[in-house]
Residue, then its C-alpha position, 0 to 999 in steps of 0.5 A: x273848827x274844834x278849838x272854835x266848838x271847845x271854845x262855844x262849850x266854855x261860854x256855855x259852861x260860864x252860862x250854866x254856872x251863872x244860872x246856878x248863882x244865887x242873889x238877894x233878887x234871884x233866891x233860887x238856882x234855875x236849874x233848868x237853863x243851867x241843864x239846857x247850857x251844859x247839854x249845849x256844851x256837851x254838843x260842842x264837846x262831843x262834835x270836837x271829838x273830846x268825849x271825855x269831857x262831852x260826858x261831864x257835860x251831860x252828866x251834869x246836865x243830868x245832874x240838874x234835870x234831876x233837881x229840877x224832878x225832869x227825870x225823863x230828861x235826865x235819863x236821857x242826858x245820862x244815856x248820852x254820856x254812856x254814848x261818849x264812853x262807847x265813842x272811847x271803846x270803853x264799852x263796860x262803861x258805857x253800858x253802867x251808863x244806859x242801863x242807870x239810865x234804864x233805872x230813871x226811865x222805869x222810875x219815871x214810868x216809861x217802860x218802853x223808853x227804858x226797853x229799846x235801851x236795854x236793846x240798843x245797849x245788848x246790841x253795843x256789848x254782844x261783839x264783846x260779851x255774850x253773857x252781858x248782852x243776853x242779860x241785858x235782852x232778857x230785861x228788855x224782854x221782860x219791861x215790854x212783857x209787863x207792858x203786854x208788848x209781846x210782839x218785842x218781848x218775843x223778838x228780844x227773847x229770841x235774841x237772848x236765846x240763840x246767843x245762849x245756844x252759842x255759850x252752851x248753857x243748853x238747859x237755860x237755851x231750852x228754858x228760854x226758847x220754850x217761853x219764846x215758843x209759847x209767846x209766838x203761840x199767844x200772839x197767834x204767830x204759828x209760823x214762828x212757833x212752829x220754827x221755834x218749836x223745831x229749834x228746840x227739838x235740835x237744840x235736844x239733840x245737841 
């Protein structure tokens, strides 16, 4: 079964590199179809377990989303390619991925896109380090703030701060929760502003 996917990603690859031949009657790569097959071939990479090479596909199909102005796709194309390395267990890799990605997102103008990435990438890291996943929550939380989405900005900020509670940097906790404690304020949440209000109040007397 996997040698049969390998074998459908080369066939794939040989398309893609016809696509990207130039002639006296076709002046111009179709760098369009030659992004189309490459993701077919990181597909097959990817269900043979080879990721390594599932990667390369994708980047290339990003490559050529790229010249063809498809940014939106080539974001996403590169996101993938971070999923490969986190399916290796190399998690720093991973996350230059989505968060290059995040990049072209904001770049093509959807924020949004680019915030649930930044999430998903902070939950992928938080097992492994703190520091990066409340930097990567705090973005996210501040892309949804500049698009008024502050129901998710709260809620990643929320995040960012309890872990920044767990690594003692207590003046930045108590920074980051007074924001927290005043967005749930302006939605009208009063429930959670008075929970986080009472966080605070302890976090003081730590």
């Amino acid at each position: 079964m996997a040698a049969q996917k390998i074998n459908e990603a080369h066939e794939h690859i040989a398309k893609a590199e016809k696509c990207l031949k130039t002639s006296l009657t076709k002046w111009k790569p179709d760098f369009d179809s030659a992004a189309s097959e490459y993701a077919k071939a990181a597909v097959c990479f990817k269900n043979a377990k080879q990721y390594e090479q599932a990667k390369d596909a994708y980047l290339k199909e990003a490559e050529y989303h790229t010249e063809n102005k498809a940014l939106f796709h080539a974001a996403k194309a590169i996101e993938q390619a971070g999923m490969m390395m986190k399916e290796q267990k190399k998690m720093p890799e991973a996350i230059q991925y989505i968060e290059k990605a995040c990049m072209m997102y904001m770049e093509n103008g959807t924020p949004d896109t680019a915030a649930m990435a930044l999430d998903r990438a902070g939950k992928l890291i938080e097992p492994l380090n703190l520091e990066k996943a409340v930097d990567l929550y705090q973005k996210a939380a501040g892309v949804f703030e500049n698009e008024d989405r502050l129901r998710q900005a709260v809620e990643l900020l929320g995040k960012a701060s309890r872990l920044l509670v767990r690594l003692k940097r207590l003046d930045e906790a108590a920074v980051a929760l007074q924001k927290e404690k005043n967005m749930y304020k302006e939605i009208e949440n009063f429930p959670m502003c008075f929970k986080v209000g009472r966080l605070l109040l302890s976090e003081h007397n730590i």
